[in-house]
C-alpha positions as protocol buffer text, in pm:
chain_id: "A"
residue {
  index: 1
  type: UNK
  ca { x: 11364 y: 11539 z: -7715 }
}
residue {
  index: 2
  type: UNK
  ca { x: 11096 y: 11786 z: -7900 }
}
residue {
  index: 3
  type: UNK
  ca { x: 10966 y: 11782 z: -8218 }
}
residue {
  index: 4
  type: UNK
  ca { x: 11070 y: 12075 z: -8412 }
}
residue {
  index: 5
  type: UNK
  ca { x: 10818 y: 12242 z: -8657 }
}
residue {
  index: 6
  type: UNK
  ca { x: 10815 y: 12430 z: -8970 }
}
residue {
  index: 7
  type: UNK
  ca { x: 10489 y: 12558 z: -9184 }
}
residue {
  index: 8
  type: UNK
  ca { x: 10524 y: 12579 z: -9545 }
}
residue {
  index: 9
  type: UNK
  ca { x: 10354 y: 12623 z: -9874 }
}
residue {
  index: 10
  type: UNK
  ca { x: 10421 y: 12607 z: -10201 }
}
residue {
  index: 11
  type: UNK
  ca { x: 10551 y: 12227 z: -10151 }
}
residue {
  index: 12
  type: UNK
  ca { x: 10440 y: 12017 z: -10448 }
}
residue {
  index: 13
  type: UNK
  ca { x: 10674 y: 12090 z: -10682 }
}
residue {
  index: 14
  type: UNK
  ca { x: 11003 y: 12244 z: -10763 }
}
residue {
  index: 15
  type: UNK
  ca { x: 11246 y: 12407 z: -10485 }
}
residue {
  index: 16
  type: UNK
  ca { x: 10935 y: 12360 z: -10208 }
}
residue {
  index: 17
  type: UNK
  ca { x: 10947 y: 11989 z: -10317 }
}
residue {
  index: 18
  type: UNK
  ca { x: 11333 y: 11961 z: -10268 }
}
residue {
  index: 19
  type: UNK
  ca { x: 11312 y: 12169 z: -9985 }
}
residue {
  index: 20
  type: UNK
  ca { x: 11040 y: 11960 z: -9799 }
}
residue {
  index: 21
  type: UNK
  ca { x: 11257 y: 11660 z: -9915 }
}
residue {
  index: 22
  type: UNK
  ca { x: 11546 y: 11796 z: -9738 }
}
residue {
  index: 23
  type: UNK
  ca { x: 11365 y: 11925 z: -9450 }
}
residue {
  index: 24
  type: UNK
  ca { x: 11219 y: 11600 z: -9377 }
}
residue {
  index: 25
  type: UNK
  ca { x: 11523 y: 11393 z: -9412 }
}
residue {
  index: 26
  type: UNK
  ca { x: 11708 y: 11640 z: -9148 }
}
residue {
  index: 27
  type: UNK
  ca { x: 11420 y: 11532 z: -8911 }
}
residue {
  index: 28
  type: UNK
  ca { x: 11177 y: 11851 z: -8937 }
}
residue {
  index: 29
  type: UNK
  ca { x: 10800 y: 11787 z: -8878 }
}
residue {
  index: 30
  type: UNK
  ca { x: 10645 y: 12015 z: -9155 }
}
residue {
  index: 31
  type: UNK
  ca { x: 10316 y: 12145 z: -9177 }
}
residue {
  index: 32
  type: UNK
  ca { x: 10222 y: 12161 z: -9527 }
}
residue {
  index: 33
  type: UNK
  ca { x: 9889 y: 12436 z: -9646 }
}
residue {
  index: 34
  type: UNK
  ca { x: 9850 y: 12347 z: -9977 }
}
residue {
  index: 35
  type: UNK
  ca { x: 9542 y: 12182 z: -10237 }
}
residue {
  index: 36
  type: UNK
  ca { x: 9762 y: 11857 z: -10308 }
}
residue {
  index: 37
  type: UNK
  ca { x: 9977 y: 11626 z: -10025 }
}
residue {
  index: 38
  type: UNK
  ca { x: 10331 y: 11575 z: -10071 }
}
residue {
  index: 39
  type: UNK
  ca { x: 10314 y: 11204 z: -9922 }
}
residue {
  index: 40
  type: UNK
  ca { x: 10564 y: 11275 z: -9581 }
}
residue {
  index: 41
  type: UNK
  ca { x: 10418 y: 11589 z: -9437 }
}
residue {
  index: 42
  type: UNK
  ca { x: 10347 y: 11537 z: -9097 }
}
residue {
  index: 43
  type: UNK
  ca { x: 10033 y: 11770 z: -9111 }
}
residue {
  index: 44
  type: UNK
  ca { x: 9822 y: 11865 z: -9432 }
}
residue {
  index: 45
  type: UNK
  ca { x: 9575 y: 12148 z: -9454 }
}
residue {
  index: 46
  type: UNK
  ca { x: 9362 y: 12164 z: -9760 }
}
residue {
  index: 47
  type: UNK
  ca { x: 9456 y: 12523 z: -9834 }
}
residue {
  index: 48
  type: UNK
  ca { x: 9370 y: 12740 z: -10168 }
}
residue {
  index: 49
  type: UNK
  ca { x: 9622 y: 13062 z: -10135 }
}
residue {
  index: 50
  type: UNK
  ca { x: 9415 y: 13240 z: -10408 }
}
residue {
  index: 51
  type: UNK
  ca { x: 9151 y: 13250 z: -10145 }
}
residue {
  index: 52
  type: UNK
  ca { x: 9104 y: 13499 z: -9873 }
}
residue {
  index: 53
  type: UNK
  ca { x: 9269 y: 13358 z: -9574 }
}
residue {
  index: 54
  type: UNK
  ca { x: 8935 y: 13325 z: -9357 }
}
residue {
  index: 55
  type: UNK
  ca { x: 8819 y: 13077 z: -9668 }
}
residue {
  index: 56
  type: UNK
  ca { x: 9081 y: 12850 z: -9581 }
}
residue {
  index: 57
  type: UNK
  ca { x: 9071 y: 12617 z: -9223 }
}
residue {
  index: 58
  type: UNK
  ca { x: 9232 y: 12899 z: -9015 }
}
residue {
  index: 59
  type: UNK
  ca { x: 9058 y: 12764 z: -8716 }
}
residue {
  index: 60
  type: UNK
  ca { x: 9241 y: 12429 z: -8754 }
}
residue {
  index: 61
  type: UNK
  ca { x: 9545 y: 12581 z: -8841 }
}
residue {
  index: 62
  type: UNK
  ca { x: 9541 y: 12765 z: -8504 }
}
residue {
  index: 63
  type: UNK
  ca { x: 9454 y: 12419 z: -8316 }
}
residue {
  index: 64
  type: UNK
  ca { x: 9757 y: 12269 z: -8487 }
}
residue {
  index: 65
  type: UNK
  ca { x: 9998 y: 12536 z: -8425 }
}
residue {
  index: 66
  type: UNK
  ca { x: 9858 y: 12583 z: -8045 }
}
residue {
  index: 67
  type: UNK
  ca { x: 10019 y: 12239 z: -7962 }
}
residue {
  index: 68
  type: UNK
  ca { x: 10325 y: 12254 z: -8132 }
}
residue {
  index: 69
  type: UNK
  ca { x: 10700 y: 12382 z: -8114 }
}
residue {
  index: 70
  type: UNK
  ca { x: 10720 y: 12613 z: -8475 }
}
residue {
  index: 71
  type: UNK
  ca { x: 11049 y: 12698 z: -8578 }
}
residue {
  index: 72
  type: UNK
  ca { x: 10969 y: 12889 z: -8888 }
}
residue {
  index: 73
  type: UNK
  ca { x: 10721 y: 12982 z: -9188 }
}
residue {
  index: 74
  type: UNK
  ca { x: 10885 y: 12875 z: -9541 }
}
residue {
  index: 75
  type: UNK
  ca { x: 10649 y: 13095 z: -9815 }
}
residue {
  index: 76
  type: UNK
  ca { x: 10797 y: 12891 z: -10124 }
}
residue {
  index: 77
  type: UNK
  ca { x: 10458 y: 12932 z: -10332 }
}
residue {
  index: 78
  type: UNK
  ca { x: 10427 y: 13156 z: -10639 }
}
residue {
  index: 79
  type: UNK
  ca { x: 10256 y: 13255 z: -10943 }
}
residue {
  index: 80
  type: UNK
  ca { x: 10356 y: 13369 z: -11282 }
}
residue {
  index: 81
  type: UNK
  ca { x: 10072 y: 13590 z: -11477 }
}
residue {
  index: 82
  type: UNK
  ca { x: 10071 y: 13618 z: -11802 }
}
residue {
  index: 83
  type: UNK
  ca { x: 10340 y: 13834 z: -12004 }
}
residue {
  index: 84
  type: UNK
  ca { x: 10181 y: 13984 z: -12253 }
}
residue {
  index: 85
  type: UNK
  ca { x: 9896 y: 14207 z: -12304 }
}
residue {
  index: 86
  type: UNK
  ca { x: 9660 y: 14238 z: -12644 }
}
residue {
  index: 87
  type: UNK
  ca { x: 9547 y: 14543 z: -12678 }
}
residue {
  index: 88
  type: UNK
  ca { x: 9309 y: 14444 z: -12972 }
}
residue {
  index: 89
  type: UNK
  ca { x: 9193 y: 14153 z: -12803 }
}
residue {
  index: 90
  type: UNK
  ca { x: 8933 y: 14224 z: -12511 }
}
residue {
  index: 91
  type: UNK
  ca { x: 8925 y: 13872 z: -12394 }
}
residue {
  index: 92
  type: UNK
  ca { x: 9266 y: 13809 z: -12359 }
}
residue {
  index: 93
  type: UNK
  ca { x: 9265 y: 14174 z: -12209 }
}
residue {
  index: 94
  type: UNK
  ca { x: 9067 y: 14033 z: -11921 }
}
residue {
  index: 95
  type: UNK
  ca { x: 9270 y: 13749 z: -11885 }
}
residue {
  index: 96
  type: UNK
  ca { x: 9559 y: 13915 z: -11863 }
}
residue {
  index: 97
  type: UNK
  ca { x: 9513 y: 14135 z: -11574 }
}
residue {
  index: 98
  type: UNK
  ca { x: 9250 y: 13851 z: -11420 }
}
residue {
  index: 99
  type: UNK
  ca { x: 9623 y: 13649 z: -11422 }
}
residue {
  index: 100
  type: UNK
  ca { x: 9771 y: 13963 z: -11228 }
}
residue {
  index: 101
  type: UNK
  ca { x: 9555 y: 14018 z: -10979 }
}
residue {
  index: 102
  type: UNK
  ca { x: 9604 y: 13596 z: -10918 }
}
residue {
  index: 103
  type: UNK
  ca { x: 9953 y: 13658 z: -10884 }
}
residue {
  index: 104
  type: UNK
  ca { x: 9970 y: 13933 z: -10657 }
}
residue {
  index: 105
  type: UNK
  ca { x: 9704 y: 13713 z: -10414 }
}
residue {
  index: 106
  type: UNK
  ca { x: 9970 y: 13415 z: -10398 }
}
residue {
  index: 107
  type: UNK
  ca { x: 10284 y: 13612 z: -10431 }
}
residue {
  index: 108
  type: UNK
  ca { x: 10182 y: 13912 z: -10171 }
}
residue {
  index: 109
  type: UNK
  ca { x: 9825 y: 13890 z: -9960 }
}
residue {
  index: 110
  type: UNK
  ca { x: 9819 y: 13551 z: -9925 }
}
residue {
  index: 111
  type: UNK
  ca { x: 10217 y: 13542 z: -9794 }
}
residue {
  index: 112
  type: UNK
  ca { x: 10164 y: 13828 z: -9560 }
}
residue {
  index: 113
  type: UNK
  ca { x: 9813 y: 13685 z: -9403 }
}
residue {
  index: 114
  type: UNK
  ca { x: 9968 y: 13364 z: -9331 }
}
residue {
  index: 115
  type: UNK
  ca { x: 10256 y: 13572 z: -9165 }
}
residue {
  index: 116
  type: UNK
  ca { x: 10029 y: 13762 z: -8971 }
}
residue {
  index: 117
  type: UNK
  ca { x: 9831 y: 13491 z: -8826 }
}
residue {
  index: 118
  type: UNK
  ca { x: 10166 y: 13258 z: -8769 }
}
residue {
  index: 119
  type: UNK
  ca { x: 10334 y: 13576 z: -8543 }
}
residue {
  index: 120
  type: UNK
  ca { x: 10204 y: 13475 z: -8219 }
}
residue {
  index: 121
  type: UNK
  ca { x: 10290 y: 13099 z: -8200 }
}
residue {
  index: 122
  type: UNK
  ca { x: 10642 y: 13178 z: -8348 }
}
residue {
  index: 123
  type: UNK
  ca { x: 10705 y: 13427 z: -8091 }
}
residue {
  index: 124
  type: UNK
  ca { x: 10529 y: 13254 z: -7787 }
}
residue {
  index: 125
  type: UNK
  ca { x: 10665 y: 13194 z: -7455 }
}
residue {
  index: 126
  type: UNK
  ca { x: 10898 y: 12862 z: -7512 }
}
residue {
  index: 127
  type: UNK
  ca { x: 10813 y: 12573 z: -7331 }
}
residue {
  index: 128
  type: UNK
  ca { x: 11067 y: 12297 z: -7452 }
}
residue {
  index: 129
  type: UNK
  ca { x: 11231 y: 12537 z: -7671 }
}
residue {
  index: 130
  type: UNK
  ca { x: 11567 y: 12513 z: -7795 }
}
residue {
  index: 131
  type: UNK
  ca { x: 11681 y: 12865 z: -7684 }
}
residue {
  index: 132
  type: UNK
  ca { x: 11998 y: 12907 z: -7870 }
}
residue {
  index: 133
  type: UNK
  ca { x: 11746 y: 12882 z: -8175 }
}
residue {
  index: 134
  type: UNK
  ca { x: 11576 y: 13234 z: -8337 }
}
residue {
  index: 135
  type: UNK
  ca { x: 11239 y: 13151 z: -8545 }
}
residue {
  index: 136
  type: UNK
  ca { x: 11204 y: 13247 z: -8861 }
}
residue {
  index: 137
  type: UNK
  ca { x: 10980 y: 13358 z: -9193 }
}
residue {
  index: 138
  type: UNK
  ca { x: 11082 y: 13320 z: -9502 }
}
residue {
  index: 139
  type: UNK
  ca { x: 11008 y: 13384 z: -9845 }
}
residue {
  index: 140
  type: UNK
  ca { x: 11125 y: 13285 z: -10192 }
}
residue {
  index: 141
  type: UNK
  ca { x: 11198 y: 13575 z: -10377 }
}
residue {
  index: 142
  type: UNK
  ca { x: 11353 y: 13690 z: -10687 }
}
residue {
  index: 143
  type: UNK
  ca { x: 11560 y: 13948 z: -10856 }
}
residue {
  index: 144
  type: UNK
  ca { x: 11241 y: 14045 z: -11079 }
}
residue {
  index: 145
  type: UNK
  ca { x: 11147 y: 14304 z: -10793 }
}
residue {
  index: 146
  type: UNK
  ca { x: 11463 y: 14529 z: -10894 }
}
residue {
  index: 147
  type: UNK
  ca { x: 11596 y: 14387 z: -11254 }
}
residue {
  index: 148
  type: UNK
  ca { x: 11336 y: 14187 z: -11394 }
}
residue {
  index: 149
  type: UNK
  ca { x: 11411 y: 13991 z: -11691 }
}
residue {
  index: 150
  type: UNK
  ca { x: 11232 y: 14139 z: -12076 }
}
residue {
  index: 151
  type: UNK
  ca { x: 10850 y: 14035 z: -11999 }
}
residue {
  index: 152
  type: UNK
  ca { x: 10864 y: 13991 z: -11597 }
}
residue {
  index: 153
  type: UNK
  ca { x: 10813 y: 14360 z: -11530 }
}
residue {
  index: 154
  type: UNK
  ca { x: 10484 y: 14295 z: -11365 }
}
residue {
  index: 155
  type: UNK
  ca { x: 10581 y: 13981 z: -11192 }
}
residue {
  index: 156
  type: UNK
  ca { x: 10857 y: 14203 z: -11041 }
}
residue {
  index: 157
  type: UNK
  ca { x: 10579 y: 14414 z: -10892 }
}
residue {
  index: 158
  type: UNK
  ca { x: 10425 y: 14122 z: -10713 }
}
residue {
  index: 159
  type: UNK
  ca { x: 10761 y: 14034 z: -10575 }
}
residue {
  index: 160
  type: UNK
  ca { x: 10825 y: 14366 z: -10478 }
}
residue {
  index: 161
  type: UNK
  ca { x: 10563 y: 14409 z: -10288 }
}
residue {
  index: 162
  type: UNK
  ca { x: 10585 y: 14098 z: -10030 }
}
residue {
  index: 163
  type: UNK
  ca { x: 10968 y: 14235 z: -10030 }
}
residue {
  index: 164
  type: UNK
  ca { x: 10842 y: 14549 z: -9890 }
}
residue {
  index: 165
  type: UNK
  ca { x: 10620 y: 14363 z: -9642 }
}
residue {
  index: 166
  type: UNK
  ca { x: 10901 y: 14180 z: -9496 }
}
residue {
  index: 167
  type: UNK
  ca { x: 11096 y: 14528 z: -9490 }
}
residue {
  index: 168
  type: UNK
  ca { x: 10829 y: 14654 z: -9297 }
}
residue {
  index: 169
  type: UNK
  ca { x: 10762 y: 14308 z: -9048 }
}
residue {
  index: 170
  type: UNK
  ca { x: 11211 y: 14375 z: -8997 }
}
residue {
  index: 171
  type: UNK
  ca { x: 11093 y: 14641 z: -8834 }
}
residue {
  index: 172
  type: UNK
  ca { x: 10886 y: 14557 z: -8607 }
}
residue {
  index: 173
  type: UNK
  ca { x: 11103 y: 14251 z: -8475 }
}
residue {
  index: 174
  type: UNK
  ca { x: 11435 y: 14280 z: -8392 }
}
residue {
  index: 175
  type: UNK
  ca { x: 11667 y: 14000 z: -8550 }
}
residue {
  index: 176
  type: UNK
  ca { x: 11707 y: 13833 z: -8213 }
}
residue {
  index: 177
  type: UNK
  ca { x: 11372 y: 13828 z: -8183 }
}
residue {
  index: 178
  type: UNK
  ca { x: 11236 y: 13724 z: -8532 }
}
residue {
  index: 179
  type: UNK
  ca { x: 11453 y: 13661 z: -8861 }
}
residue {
  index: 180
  type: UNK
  ca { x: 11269 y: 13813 z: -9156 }
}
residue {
  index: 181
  type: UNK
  ca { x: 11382 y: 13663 z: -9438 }
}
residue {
  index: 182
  type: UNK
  ca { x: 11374 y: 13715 z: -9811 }
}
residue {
  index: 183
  type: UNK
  ca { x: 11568 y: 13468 z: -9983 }
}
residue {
  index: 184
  type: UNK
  ca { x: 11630 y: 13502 z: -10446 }
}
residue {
  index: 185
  type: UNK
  ca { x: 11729 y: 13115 z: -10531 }
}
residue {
  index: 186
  type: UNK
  ca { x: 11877 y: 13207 z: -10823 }
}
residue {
  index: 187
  type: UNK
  ca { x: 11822 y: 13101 z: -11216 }
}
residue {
  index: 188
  type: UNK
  ca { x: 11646 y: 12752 z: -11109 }
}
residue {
  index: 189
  type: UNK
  ca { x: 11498 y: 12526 z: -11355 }
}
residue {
  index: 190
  type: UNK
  ca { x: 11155 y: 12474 z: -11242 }
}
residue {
  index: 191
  type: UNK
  ca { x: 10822 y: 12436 z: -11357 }
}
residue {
  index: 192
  type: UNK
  ca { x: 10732 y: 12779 z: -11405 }
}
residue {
  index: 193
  type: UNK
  ca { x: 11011 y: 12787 z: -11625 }
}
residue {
  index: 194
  type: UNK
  ca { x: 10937 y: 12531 z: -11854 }
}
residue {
  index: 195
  type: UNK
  ca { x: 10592 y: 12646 z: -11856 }
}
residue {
  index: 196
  type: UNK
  ca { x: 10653 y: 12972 z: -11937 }
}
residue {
  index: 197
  type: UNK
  ca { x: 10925 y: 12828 z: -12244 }
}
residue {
  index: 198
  type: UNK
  ca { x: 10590 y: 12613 z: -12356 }
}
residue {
  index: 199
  type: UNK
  ca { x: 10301 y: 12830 z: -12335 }
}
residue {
  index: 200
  type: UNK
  ca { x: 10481 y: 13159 z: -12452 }
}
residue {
  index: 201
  type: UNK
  ca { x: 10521 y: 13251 z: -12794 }
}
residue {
  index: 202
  type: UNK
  ca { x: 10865 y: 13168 z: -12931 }
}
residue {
  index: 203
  type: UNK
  ca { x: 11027 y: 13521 z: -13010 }
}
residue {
  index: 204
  type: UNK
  ca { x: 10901 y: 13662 z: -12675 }
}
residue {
  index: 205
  type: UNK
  ca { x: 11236 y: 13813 z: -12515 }
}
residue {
  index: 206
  type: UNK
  ca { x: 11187 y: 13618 z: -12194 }
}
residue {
  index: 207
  type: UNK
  ca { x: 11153 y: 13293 z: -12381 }
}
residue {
  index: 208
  type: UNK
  ca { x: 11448 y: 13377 z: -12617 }
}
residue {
  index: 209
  type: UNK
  ca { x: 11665 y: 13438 z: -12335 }
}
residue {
  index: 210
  type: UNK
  ca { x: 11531 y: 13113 z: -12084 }
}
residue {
  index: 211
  type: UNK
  ca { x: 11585 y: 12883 z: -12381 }
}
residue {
  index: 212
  type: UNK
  ca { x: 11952 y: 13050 z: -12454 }
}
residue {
  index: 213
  type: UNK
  ca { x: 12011 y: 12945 z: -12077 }
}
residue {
  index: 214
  type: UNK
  ca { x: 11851 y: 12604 z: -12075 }
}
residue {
  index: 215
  type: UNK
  ca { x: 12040 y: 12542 z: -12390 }
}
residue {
  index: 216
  type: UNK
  ca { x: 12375 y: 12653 z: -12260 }
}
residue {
  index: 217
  type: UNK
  ca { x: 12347 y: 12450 z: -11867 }
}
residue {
  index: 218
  type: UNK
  ca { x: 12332 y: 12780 z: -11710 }
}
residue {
  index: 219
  type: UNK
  ca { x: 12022 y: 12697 z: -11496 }
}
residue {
  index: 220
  type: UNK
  ca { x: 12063 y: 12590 z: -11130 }
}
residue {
  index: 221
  type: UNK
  ca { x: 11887 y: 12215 z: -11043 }
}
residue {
  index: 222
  type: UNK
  ca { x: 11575 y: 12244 z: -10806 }
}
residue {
  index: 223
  type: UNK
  ca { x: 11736 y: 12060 z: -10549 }
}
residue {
  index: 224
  type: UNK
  ca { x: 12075 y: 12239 z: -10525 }
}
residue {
  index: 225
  type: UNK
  ca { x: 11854 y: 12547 z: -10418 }
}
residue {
  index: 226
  type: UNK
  ca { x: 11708 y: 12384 z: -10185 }
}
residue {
  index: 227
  type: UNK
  ca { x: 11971 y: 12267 z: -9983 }
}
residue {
  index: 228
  type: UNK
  ca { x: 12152 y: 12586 z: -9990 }
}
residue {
  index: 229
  type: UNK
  ca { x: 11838 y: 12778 z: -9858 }
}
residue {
  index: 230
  type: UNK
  ca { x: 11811 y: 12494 z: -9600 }
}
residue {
  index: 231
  type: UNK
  ca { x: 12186 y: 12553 z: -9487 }
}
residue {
  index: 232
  type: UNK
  ca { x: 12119 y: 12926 z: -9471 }
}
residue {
  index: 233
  type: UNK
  ca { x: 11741 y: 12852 z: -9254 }
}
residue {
  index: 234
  type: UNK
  ca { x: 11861 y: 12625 z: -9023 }
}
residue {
  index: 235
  type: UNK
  ca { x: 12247 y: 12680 z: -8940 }
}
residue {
  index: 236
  type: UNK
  ca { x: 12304 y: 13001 z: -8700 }
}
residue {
  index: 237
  type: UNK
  ca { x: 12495 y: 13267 z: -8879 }
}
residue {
  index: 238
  type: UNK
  ca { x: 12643 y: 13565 z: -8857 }
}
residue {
  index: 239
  type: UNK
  ca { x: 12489 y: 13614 z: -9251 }
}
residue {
  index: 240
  type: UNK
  ca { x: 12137 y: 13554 z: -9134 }
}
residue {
  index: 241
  type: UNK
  ca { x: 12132 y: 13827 z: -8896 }
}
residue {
  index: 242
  type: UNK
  ca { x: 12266 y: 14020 z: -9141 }
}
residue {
  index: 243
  type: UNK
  ca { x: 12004 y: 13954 z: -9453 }
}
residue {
  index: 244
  type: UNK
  ca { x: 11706 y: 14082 z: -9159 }
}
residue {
  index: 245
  type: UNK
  ca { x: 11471 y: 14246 z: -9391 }
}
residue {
  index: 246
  type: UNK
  ca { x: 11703 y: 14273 z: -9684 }
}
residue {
  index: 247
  type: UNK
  ca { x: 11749 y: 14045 z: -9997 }
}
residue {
  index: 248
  type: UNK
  ca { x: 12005 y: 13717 z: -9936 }
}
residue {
  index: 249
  type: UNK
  ca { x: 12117 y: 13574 z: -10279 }
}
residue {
  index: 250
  type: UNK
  ca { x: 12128 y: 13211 z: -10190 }
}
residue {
  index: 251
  type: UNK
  ca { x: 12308 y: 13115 z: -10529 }
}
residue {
  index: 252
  type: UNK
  ca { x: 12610 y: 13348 z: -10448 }
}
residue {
  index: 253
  type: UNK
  ca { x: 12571 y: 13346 z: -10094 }
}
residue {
  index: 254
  type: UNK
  ca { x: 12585 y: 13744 z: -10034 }
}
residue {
  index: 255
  type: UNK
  ca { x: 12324 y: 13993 z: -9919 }
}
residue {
  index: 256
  type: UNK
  ca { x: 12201 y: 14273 z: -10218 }
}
């Protein structure tokens, strides 16, 4: 019997917490990149993703992966910038696009780097391998990239543009080859949520609308997500095929 691998980021809190949760109790060995442990990774790299890639321990990386059966890349890290601009205010000016260009390194360049230099040990020769399986990289997405919310405008540009990466990597591999994968979780309750509900002024639109949701249960738990996007990684489907290169809704189960 082989191990059976799976890199990931974005792990120590929120759906990448459930889903490393659920991962692990299904008997996957993950390799976690990330600047905290999780406590029951198998393998931890210190990684900062708002660093160039050749910043972070590539070199080790490639060691690790080099003896090891990878099933798939999980991209479940992201970063919200800030909503609003001040026009009157040059400091908070800077800060405001100094919070974009952070979010498109975590939620585009870094995702696509680590794709890039995960390629050839997901697609090399199989030693042990389970055959009937297809590897895998996936990304969390969201529905920002083509109907963002009042206020997530901008974050919907950083999502769209790792979306368009992966449209681009579906065409390079063939399905049977590679599944390219980006996956919207829903309305989940995590900790960008609450910290954009805290931090944001009260009568912003966006914080008007996620405090109308909290207030009626509309939100979807962290860990529901997670085992639905497990179900849909690591079950052979028809679906998964299907969602190459396009947009799967995990929460309703159907491909945009």
């Amino acid at each position: 019997m082989f191990d059976k691998w799976v890199i990931a980021t974005g792990l120590t809190r929120g759906i990448g917490f459930e889903f490393a949760k659920k991962m692990h109790e299904e008997g996957y060995k993950i390799i976690h990149l990330g600047r905290k442990k999780i406590g029951f990774e198998d393998e931890h790299l210190l990684w900062d993703l708002l660093s160039p890639i050749f910043i972070n321990p590539l070199d080790e990386l490639h060691t690790i992966l080099s003896e090891k059966l990878v099933y798939g890349f999980v991209y479940c890290a992201g970063l919200m910038p800030i909503l609003e601009i001040v026009d009157s205010n040059k400091t908070q000016n800077k800060l405001f696009w100094q919070s974009q260009a952070e979010a498109m390194r975590v939620n585009y360049f870094a995702c696509a780097e680590l794709v890039e230099e995960i390629l050839p040990f997901l697609l090399s020769p199989p030693k042990k391998q389970d055959e009937k399986f297809i590897p895998f990289v996936a990304h969390l997405s969201s529905l920002a990239m083509v109907d963002p919310f009042p206020g997530l405008e901008l974050y919907g540009v950083t999502k769209s543009a790792i979306f368009q990466y992966f449209v681009w990597l579906a065409k390079r591999f063939k399905p049977q080859q590679l599944n390219c994968l980006s996956i919207h979780p829903g309305t989940v309750h995590t900790d960008m949520i609450a910290d954009i509900i805290k931090k944001e002024r009260e009568t912003h639109p966006l914080v008007e609308l996620l405090v109308k949701l909290q207030d009626q249960k509309q939100f979807i738990m962290p860990a529901e997500s997670a085992h639905k996007i497990f179900d849909f990684l690591f079950h052979e489907n028809e679906l998964k095929t299907n969602a190459h290169g396009k947009l799967f809704l995990v929460d309703k189960y159907e491909i945009l």
